[in-house]
C-alpha positions in Angstrom: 113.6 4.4 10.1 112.9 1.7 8.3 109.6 0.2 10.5 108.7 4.4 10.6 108.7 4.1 7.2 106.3 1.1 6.7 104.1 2.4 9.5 103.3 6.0 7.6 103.1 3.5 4.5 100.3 1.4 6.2 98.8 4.6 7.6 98.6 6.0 4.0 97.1 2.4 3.1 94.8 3.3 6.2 93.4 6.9 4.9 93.2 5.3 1.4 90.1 3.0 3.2 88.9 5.6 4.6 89.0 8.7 1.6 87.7 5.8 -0.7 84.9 4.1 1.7 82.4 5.9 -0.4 83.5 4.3 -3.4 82.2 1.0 -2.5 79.2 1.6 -0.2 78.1 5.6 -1.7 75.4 3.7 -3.9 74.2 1.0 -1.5 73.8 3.7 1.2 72.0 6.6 -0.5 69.7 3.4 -1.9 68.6 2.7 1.8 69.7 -1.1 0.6 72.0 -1.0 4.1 72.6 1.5 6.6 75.9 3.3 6.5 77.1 1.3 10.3 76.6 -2.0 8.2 77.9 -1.2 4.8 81.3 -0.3 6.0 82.0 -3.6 6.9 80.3 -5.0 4.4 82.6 -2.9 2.1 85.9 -3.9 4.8 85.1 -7.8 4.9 85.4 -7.5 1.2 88.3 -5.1 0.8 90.2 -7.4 3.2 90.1 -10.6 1.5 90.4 -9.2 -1.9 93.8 -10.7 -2.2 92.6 -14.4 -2.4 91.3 -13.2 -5.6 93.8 -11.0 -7.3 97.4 -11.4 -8.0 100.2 -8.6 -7.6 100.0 -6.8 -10.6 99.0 -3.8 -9.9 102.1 -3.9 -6.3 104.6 -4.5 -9.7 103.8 -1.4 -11.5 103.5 0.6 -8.7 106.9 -0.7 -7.2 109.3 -0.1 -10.4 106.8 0.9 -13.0 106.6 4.6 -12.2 110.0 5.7 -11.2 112.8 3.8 -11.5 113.1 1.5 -8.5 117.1 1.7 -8.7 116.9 5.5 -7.4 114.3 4.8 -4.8 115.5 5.1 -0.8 114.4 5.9 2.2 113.6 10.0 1.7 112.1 9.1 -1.7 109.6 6.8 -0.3 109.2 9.5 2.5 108.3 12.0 0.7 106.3 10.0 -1.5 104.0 9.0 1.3 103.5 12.7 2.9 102.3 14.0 -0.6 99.7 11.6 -0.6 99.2 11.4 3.0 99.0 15.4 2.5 96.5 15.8 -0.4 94.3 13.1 1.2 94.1 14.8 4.3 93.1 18.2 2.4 90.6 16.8 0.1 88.7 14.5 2.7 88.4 17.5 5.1 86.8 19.1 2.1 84.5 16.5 1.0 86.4 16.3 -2.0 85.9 12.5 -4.1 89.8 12.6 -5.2 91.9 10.0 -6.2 94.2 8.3 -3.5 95.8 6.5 -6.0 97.0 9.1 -8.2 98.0 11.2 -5.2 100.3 8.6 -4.3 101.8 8.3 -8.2 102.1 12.0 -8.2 104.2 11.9 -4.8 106.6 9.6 -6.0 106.9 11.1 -9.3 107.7 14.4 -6.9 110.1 13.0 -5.0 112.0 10.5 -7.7 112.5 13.6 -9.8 113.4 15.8 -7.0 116.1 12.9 -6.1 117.1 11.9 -10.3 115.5 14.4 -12.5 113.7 13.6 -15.1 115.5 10.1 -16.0 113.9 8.9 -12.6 110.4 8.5 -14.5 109.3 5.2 -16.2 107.4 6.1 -18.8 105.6 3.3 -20.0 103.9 2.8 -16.5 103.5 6.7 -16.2 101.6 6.6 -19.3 99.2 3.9 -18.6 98.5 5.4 -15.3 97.6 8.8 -17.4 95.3 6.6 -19.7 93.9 5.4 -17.2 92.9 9.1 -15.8 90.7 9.3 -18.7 89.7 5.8 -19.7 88.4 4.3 -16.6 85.7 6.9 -15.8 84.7 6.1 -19.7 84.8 2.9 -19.1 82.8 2.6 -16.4 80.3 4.9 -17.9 79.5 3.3 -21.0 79.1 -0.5 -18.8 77.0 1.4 -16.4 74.9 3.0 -19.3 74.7 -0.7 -20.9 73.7 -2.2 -17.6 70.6 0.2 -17.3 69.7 -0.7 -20.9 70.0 -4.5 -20.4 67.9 -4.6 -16.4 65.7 -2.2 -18.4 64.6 -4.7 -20.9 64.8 -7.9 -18.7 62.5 -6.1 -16.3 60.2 -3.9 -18.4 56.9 -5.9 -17.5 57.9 -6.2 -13.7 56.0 -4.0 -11.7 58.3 -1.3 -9.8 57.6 -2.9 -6.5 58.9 -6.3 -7.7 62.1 -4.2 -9.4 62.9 -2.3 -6.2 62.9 -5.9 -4.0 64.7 -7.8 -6.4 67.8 -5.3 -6.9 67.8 -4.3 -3.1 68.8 -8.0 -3.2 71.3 -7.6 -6.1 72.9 -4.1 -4.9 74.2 -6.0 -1.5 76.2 -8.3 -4.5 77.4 -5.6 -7.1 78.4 -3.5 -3.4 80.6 -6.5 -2.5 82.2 -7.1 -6.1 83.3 -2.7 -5.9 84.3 -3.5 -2.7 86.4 -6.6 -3.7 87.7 -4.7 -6.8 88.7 -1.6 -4.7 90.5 -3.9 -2.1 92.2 -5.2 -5.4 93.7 -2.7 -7.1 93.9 0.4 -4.2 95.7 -2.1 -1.4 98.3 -3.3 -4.0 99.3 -0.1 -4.2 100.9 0.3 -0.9 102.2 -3.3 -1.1 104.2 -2.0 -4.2 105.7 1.1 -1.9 106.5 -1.2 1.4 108.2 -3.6 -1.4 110.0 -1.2 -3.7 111.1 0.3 0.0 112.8 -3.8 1.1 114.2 -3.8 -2.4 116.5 -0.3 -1.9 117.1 -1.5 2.1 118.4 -4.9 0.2 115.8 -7.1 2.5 114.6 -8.1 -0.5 116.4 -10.8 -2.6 115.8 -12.6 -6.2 113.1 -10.9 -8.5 110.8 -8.1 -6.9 107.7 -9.6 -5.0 105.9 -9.1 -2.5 106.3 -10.7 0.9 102.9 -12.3 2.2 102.9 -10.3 5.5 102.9 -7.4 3.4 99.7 -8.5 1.5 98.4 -9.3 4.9 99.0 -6.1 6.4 97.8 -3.7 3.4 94.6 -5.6 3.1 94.1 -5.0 6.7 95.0 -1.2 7.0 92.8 -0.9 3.9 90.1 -2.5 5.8 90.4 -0.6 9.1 89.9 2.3 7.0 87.0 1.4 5.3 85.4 0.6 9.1 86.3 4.2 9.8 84.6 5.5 6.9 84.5 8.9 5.0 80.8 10.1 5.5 80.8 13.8 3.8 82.3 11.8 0.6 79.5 9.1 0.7 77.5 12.2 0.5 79.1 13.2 -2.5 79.2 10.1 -4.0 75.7 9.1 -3.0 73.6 11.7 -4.0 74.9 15.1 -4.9 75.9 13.8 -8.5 72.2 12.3 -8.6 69.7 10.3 -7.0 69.8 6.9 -7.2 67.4 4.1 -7.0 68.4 0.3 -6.8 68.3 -0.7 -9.7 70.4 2.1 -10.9 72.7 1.4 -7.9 73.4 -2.0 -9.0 74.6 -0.8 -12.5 76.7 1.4 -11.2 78.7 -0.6 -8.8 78.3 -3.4 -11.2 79.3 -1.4 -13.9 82.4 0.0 -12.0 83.4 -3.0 -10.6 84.1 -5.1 -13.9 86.2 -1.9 -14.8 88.5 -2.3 -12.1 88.7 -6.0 -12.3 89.6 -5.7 -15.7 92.0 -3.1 -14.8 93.9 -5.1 -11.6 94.2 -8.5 -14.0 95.7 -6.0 -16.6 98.5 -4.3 -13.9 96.7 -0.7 -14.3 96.7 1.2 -10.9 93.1 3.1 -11.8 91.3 5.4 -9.6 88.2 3.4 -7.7 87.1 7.6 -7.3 87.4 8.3 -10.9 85.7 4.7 -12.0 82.5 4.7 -9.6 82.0 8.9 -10.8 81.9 8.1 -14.4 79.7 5.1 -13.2 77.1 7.0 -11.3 77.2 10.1 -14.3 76.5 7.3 -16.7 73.3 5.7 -14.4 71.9 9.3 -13.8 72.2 10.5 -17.7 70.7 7.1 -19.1 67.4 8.9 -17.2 68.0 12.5 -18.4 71.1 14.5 -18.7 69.3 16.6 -16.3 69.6 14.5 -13.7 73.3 14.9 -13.4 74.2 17.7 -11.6 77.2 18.5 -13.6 78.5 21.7 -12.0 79.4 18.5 -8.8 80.7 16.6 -11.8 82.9 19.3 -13.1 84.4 20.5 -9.9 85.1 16.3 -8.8 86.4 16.3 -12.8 89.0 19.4 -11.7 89.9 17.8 -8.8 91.5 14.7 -10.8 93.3 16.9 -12.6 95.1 19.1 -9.4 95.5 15.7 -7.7 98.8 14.6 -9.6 100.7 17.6 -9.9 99.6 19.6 -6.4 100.5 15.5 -4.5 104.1 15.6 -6.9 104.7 19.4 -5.7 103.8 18.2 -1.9 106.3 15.2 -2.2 109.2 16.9 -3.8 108.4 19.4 -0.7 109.0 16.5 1.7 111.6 15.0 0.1 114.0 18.1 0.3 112.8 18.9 3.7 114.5 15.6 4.7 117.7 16.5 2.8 117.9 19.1 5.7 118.7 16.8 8.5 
């Protein structure tokens, strides 16, 4: 049960690459910079040795910060897992840009209060996760708007040819720091599960960590995933919310990425999704607000919102289901 268990965890880790490829390589492909075959592994390498850089702060919250990890056991991480598992599933078979990461939060806040009520939930992690909903697409916004304002002054007397060639050059960098930040914060989140799941199985003694072959393998599922990639999201990502051009590419991704850096150091499981969407909206208004097509925005924007609750209903589904056998 228990290797079942970390297999469907690493398969969730796996669907998490690929629903969220397009996070990382949306901009850099609808740009033309690199071809969709060679900016998934660009976007893998990356994710995969993201945790040279990053500690486990983001694996901590996730493994006792949202529900209480004294309740936690085998059907509670398994219903956890299908809720996500679920909701992904549903939203990449509708092209749908949703957030992994708060499918899996809202699956173990299903199945924790299914198992403990209410008193399952930790609120202060719960709450920064709920900030987070909101902030990060801000966030990355506003740093993508004062990106396009900064390239735009540096280059204002480079001719647009010279522009293009120089941030064709810099997209392939701000394309590997998203990619580095997603393989950050979105791979410590399974850690967290597979670690929270030792901890109740008592094969894990001492303070809560995270073993290092559990690093290993969630930085590699996340990889594999990425390599597998989510093409009608990239198309989403990439140029239904507006067309992109390099330079605006690079503030975006650049813009996004120091958001989820900031986030990982601080411990805050954020959506990549929601961070690289207010990212893009941010590059396309600081054109025109007309160049956002916001009826894509709003619908991606409603899909944050259904993501928690619907993945929590899914989970506390699961988790009964297994009180039946």
């Amino acid at each position: 049960m228990l290797f079942g268990l970390i297999g469907i965890a690493l398969l969730f880790d796996l669907l998490n690459g690929l629903h969220d490829a397009a996070n990382s390589i949306a901009t850099v492909v609808s740009t033309r910079v690199l071809s969709p075959q060679l900016a998934v592994f660009w976007a893998a390498f990356f994710n995969f040795i993201a945790f040279l850089v990053f500690g486990q702060h983001v694996a901590a919250t996730i493994g006792k910060g949202i529900i209480s990890a004294d309740i936690v056991d085998a059907q509670v991480i398994f219903g956890a897992l299908m809720g996500a598992i679920t909701w992904n599933l549903v939203t990449w078979g509708l092209g749908i840009p949703s957030s992994s990461s708060h499918a899996l939060i809202g699956g173990l806040i299903g199945a924790g209060t299914s198992k403990a009520g209410i008193s399952a939930i930790v609120w202060g992690g719960v709450g920064k996760t709920v900030a987070a909903i909101f902030l990060s697409p801000l966030i990355g916004m506003v740093l993508a708007l004062v990106m396009v304002l900064i390239t735009s002054w540096i280059f204002v007397r480079k001719t647009p040819a010279t522009v293009d060639r120089i941030f064709r050059k810099g997209q392939l960098l701000s394309a590997s720091l998203y990619s580095l930040g997603h393989g950050g914060n979105d791979a410590q989140k399974t850690m967290g599960i597979i670690a929270v799941l030792l901890y109740s199985q008592g094969l894990l003694h001492g303070e809560f960590h995270i073993p290092f072959w559990v690093v290993l393998s969630c930085q590699a599922a996340m990889g594999i995933g990425t390599l597998v990639g989510g093409w009608r999201i990239v198309h989403t990502m990439g140029s239904k919310i507006t067309r992109l051009t390099p330079p605006q590419g690079f503030c975006a991704e650049t813009g996004g990425a120091i958001t989820l850096f900031l986030a990982t150091i601080g411990g805050i499981p954020v959506s990549t999704t929601h961070t690289i969407t207010g990212a893009i909206v941010g590059v396309g208004a600081a054109r025109r607000m007309s160049a956002v097509r916001w009826s894509v925005a709003s619908s991606i924007v409603i899909a944050w919102f259904v993501t928690l609750p619907a993945a929590a209903a899914v989970g506390a589904g699961f988790y009964f289901l297994t009180k039946l056998f």
